[in-house]
C-alpha positions as CSV (number, residue, x, y, z in Angstrom):
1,X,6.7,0.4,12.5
2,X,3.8,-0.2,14.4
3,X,2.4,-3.5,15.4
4,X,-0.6,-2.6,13.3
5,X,2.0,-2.7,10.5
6,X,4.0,-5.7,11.1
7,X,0.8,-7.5,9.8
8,X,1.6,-6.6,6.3
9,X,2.6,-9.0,3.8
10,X,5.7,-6.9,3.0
11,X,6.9,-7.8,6.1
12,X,7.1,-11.6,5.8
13,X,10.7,-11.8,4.3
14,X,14.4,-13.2,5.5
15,X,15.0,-15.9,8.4
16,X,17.3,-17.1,10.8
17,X,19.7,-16.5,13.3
18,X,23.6,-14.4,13.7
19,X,25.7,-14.6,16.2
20,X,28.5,-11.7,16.3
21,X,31.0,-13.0,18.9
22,X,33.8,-10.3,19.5
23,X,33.3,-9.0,16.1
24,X,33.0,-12.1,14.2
25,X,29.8,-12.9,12.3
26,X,28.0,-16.4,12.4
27,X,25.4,-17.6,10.8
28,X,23.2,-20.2,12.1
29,X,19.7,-20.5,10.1
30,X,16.4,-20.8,12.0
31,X,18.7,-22.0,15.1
32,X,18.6,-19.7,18.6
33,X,21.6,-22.0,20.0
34,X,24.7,-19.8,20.3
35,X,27.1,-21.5,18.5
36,X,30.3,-20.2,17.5
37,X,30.5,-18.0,21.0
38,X,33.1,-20.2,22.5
39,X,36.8,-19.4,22.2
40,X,35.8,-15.9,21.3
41,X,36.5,-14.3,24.7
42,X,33.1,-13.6,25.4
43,X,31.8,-14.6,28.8
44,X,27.9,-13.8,28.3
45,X,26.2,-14.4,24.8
46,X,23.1,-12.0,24.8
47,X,20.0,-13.5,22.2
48,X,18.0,-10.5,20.7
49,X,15.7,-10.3,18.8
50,X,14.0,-8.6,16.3
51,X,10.9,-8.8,14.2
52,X,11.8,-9.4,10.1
53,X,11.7,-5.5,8.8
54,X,10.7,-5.5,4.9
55,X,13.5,-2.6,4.4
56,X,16.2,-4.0,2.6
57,X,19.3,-3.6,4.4
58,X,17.3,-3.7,8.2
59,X,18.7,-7.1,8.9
60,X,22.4,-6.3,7.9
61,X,22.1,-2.8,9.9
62,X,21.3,-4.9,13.4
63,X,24.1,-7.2,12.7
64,X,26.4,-4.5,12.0
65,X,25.1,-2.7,15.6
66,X,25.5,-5.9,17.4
67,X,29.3,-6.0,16.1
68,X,30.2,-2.7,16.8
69,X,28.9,-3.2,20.0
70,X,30.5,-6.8,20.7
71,X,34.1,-4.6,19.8
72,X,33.0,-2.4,22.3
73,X,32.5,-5.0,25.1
74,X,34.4,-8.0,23.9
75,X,32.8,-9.8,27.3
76,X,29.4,-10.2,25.1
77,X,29.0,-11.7,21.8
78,X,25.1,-10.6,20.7
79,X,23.4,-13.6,18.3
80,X,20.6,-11.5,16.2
81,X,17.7,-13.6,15.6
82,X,15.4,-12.4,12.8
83,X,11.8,-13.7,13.0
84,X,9.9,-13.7,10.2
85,X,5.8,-14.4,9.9
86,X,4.0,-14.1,12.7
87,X,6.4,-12.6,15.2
88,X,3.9,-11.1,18.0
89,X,2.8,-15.1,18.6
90,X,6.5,-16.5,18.6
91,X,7.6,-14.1,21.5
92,X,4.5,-14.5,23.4
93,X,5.4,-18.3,22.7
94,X,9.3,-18.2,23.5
95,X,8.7,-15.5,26.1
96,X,7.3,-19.1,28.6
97,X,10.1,-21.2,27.8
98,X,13.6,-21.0,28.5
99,X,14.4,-20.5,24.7
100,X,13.5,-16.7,26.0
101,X,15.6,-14.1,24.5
102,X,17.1,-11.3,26.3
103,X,16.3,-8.3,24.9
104,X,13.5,-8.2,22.4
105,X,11.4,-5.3,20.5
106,X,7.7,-4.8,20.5
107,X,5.4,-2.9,18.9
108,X,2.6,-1.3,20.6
109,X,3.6,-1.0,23.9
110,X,1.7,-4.1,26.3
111,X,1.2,-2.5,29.9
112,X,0.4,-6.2,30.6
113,X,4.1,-7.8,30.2
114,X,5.3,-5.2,32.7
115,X,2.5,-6.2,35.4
116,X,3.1,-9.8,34.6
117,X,6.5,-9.3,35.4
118,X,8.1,-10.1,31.8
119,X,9.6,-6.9,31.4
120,X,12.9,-5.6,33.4
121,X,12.7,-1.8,34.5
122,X,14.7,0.4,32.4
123,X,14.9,3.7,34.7
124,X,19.0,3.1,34.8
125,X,19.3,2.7,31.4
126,X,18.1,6.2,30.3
127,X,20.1,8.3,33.0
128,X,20.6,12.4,31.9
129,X,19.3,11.4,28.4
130,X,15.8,10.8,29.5
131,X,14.5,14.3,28.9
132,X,15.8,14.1,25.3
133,X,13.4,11.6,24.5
134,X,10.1,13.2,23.5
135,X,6.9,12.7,25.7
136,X,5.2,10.2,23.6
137,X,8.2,8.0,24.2
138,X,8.3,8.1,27.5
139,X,4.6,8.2,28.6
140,X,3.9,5.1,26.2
141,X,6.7,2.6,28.3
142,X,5.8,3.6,32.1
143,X,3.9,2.0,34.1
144,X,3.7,2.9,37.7
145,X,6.3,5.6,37.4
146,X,8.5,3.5,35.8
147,X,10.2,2.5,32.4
148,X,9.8,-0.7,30.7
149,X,11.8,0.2,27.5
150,X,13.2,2.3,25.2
151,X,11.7,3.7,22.1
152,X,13.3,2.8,18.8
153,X,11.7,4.3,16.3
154,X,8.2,6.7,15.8
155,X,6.5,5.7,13.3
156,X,4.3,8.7,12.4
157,X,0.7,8.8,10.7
158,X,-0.9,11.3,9.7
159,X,-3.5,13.2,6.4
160,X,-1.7,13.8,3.5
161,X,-3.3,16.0,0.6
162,X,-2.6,16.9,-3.0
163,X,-1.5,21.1,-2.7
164,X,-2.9,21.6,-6.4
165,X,-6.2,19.9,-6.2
166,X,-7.4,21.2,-2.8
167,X,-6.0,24.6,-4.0
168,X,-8.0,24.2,-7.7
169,X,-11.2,23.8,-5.6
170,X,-11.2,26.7,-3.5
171,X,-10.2,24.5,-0.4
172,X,-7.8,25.0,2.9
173,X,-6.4,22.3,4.3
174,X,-9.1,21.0,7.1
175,X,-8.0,22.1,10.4
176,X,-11.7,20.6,12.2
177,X,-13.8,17.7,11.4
178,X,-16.7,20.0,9.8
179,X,-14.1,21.0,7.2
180,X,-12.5,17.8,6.6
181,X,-16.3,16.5,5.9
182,X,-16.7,19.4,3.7
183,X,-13.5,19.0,1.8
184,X,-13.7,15.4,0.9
185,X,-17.3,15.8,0.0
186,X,-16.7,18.8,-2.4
187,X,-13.6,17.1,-3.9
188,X,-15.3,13.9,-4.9
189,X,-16.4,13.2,-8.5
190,X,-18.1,10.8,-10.8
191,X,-14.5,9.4,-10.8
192,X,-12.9,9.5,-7.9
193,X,-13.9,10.2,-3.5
194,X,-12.1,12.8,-1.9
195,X,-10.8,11.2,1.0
196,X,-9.0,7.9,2.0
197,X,-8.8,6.8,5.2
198,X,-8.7,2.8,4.9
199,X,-10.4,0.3,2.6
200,X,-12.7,-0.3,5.4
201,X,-13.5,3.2,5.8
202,X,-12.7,3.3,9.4
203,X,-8.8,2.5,10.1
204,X,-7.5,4.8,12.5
205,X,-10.3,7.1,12.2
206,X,-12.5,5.8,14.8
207,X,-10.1,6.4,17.7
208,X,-8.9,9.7,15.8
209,X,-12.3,11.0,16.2
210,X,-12.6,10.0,20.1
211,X,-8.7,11.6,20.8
212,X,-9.8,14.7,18.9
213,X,-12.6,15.1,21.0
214,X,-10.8,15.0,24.3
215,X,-12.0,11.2,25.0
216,X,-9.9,8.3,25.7
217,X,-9.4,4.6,24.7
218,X,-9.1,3.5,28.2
219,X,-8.2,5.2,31.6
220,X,-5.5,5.6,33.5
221,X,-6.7,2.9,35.6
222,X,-6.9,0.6,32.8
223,X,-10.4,0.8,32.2
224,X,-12.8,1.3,28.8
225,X,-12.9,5.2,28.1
226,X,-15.0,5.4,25.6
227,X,-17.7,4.9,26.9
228,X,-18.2,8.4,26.9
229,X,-21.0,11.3,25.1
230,X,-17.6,12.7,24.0
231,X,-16.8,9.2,22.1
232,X,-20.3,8.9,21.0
233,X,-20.3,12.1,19.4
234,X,-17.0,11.4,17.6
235,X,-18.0,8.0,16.1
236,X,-21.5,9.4,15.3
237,X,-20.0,12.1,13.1
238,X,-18.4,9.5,10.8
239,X,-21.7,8.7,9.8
240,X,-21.3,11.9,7.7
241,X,-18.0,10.5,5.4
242,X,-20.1,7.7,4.7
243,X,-23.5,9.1,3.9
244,X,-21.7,11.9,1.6
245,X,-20.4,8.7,-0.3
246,X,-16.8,10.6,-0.3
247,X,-14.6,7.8,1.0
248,X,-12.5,5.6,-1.1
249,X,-13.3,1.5,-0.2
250,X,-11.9,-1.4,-1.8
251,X,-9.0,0.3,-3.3
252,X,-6.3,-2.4,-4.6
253,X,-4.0,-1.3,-1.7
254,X,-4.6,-0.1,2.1
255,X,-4.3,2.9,3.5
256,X,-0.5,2.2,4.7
257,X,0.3,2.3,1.3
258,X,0.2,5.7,-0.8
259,X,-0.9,4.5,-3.9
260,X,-4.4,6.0,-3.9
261,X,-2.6,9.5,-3.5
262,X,-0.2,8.9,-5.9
263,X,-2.1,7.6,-8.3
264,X,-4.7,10.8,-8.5
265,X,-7.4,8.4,-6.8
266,X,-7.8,10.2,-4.0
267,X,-6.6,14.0,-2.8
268,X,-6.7,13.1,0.9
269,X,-5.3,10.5,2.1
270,X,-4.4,9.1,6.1
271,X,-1.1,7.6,5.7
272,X,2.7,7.3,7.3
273,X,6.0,8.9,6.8
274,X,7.0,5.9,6.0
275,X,5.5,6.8,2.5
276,X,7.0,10.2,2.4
277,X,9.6,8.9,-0.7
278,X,7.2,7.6,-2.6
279,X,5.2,10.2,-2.2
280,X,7.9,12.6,-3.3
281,X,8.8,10.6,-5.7
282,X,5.7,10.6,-7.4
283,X,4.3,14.2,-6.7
284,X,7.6,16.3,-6.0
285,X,6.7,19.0,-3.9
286,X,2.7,19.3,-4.9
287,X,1.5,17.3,-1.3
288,X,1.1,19.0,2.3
289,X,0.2,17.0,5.8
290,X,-2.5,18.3,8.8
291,X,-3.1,15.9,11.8
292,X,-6.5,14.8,12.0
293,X,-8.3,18.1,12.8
294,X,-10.1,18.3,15.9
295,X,-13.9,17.7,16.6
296,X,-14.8,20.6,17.2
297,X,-14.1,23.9,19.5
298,X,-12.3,22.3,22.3
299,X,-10.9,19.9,20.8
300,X,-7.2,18.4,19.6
301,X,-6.0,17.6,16.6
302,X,-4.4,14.2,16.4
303,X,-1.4,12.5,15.2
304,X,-0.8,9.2,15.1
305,X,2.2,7.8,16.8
306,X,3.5,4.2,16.6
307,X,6.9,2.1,16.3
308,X,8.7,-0.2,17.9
309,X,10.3,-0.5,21.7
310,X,13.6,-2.4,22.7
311,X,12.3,-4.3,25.8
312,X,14.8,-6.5,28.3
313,X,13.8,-9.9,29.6
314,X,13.0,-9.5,33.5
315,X,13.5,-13.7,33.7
316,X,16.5,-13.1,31.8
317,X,19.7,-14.6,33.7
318,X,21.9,-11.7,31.9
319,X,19.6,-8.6,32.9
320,X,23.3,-6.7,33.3
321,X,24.4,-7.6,30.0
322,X,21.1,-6.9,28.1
323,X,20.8,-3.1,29.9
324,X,24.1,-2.4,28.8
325,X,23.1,-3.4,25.0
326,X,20.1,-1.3,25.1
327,X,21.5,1.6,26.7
328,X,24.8,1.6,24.4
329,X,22.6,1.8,21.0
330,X,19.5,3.3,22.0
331,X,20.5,5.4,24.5
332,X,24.1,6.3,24.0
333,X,25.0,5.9,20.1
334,X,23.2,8.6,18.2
335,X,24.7,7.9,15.0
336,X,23.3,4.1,15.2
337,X,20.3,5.5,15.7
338,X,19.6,8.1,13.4
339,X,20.9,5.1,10.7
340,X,18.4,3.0,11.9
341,X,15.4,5.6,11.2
342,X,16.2,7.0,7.8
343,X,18.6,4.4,5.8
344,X,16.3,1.7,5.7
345,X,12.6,3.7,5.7
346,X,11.7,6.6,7.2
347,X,10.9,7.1,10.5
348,X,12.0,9.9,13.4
349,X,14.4,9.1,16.2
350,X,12.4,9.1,19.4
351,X,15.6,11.5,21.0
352,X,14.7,14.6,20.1
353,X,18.3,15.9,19.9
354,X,18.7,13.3,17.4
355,X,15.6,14.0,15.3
356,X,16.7,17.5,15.1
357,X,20.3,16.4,12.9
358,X,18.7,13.6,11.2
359,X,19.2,14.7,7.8
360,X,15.8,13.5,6.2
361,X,13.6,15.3,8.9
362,X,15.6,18.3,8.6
363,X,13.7,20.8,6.4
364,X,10.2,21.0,4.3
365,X,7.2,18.6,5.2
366,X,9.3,15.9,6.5
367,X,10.6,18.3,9.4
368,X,6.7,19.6,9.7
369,X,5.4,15.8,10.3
370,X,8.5,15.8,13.4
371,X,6.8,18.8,15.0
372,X,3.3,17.8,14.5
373,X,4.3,14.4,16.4
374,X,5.5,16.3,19.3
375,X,2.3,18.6,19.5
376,X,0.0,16.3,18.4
377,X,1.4,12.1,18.7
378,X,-0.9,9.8,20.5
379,X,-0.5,6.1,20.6
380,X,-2.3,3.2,21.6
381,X,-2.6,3.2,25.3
382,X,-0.5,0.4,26.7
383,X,-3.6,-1.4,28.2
384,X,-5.1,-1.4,24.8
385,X,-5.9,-5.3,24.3
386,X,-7.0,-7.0,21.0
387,X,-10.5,-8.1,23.0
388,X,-11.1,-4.3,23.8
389,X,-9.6,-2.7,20.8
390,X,-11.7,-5.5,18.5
391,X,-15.2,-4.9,20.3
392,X,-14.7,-0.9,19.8
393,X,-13.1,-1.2,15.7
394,X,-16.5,-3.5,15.6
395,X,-19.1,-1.3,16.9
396,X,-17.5,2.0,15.1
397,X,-17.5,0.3,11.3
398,X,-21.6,-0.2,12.2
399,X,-21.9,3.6,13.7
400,X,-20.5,4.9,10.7
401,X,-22.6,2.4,8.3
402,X,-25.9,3.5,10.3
403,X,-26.1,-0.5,11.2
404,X,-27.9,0.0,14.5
405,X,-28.2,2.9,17.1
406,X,-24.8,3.9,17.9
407,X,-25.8,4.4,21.6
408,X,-26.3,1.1,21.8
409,X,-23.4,-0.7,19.9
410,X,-20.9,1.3,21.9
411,X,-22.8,0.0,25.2
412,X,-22.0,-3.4,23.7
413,X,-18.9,-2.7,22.8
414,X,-18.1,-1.5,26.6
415,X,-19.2,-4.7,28.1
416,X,-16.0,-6.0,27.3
417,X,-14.5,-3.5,30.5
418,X,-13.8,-7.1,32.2
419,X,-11.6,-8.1,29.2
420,X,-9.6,-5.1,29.9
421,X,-5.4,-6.2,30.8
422,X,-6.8,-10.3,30.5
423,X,-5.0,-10.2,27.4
424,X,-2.7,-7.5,27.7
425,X,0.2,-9.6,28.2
426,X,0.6,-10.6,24.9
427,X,1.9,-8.4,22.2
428,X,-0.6,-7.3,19.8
């Protein structure tokens, strides 16, 4: 999931540590030392880690990964250490001690921890295989021409909406921002809004509306982007969802959650494929998904595109040992890895050879959300900082309130250029 997501409460579960030394499993609770390793044959003991998924099974999938590969190269047990609560904090934390571990996943990708020298280079690691992996997946982990790590899992995002209703009231799916304004305002009633975005009523849609314009977050050179008429046009025009009075706020759940959809709340709703099942589940075959439509003429529809990334330790003393772990399961073990996206959730395989036989994502909307994400995924720019990333969330929620002149605020908002990669070494 992304690292927006690991902030949910369904997250918090599970603790501890496992060792799997030549195909043995250990437990150690809340304990990093790798006990059990000797005697087992092993020479190096690799600790990785990984933040506490709330899909049952997760935890017992990465143990079984780290035995088969620990059969595989009998020279390196793998302890699995599952970190529960605040995980983005503990690694920033551990990442300065020698408590370290080797290998370690991340959300949002940090551009920071590669210039700061935390993360090892990864171009060996993908070999042939790197033109299987889908553009998002690679543009997102270099920096300087060069890999940083290797994409686990996409976690897509995108606008769901209820086939029956939009099709009761005369109304196509919106393909640009005038229509999705339109449709959410004709859809909501005395009883319900007509479109769903967050219980803020901003969440993603803020930097949506800049992508779809043909702005940016920040530049190539690391700098604010959106400091731009293009972004200032965008934000303005979300003013309109919020004068119509068509956007769900306050509902009992956020937007990450389908609920509001399901429940008849809302026809439109911005949510994951994460929530595809339930969605099915609760609807069967009466729900469609768009991206975010574009702007206007000109501009690009927008898919969300998050997840996590397998990273190596560059101050790790077993940088050998740790590429070879990554590259056996997410490069090299297909199986693993198509597993790991649709037994415990439902996510896509960032190897498009493997998204293609991944039996969830093969037909109906599910396949549909896959292509979209190729044509359409952007993701947080790596030097996307919380200082930067706050200042602009900020100044959009009063642009779309009509709190202030929005000409201003997002001047304000891009005085924080000098915060830009101060922070970025820390995951977010």
């Amino acid at each position: 999931m992304s690292a927006r997501r690991a902030e949910l409460s369904r997250r918090g579960f599970l603790t501890g540590s496992l060792l799997v030394a030549a195909g043995t499993v250990l437990t150690s609770a809340c304990s990093t030392d790798p006990t059990g390793a000797s005697g087992s044959g092993a020479k190096t003991t690799l600790n990785v880690w990984y933040h506490a998924y709330g899909e049952t099974g997760t935890q017992q999938a990465a143990l079984r990964y780290a035995t088969a590969f620990t059969k595989a190269h009998p020279d390196i047990a793998v302890k699995v250490t599952w970190v529960p609560g605040d995980y983005s904090g503990k690694l920033n934390a551990t990442l300065l001690t020698d408590a370290a571990p080797d290998v370690f996943e991340i959300g949002d990708f940090s551009e920071g921890m590669a210039r700061r020298g935390q993360l090892a280079v990864l171009d060996d690691v993908y070999g042939t295989a790197k033109t299987d992996f889908n553009s998002n997946a690679i543009d997102s982990v270099t920096v300087d021409g060069k890999l940083y790590g290797v994409k686990m899992i996409d976690d897509v995002i995108m606008l769901y909406y209820r086939k029956s209703v939009l099709a009761k009231a005369g109304i196509t799916p919106p393909t640009t921002f005038d229509g999705l304004v339109a449709a959410a305002k004709a859809l909501t009633t005395s009883k319900s809004k007509g479109l769903f975005v967050g219980n803020d009523g901003i969440g993603d849609s803020a930097s949506n509306a800049v992508w779809s314009n043909g702005g940016e977050l920040v530049s190539r050179d690391g700098k604010v982007g959106f400091g731009t008429p293009q972004a200032l046009e965008a934000l303005t025009g979300l003013r309109r969802l919020h004068d119509d009075k068509s956007l769900l706020l306050g509902f009992t759940t956020d937007w990450w959650d389908p609920a509001a959809l399901n429940q008849g709340v809302v026809p439109m709703q911005w949510c994951g494929l994460w929530a595809m099942p339930a969605v099915r589940d609760a609807l069967g075959d009466d729900f469609g998904v768009v991206p975010w439509p574009a702007f206007k003429a000109g501009g690009t529809p927008v898919v969300r595109v998050g997840g996590w990334t397998s990273c190596v330790n560059a101050k790790s003393a077993k940088i050998d040992a740790a590429k070879k772990f990554v590259q056996w399961l997410w490069v090299q073990q297909a199986d693993l890895q198509k597993d790991f996206a649709e037994s415990y959730g439902f996510h896509v395989p960032p190897r498009r050879s493997v998204a293609a036989t991944t039996r969830k994502l093969s037909d109906g909307t599910a396949k549909e959300t896959v292509t979209l994400a190729d044509r359409y995924g952007k993701h947080n720019p790596g030097t996307w900082d919380t200082a930067v990333s706050s200042a602009f969330n900020a100044a959009a929620v009063k642009i779309a309130a009509g709190d202030g002149d929005p000409a201003a605020l997002l001047a304000e908002a891009v005085k924080t250029e000098g915060l830009v990669g101060r922070g970025a070494g820390e995951v977010d």
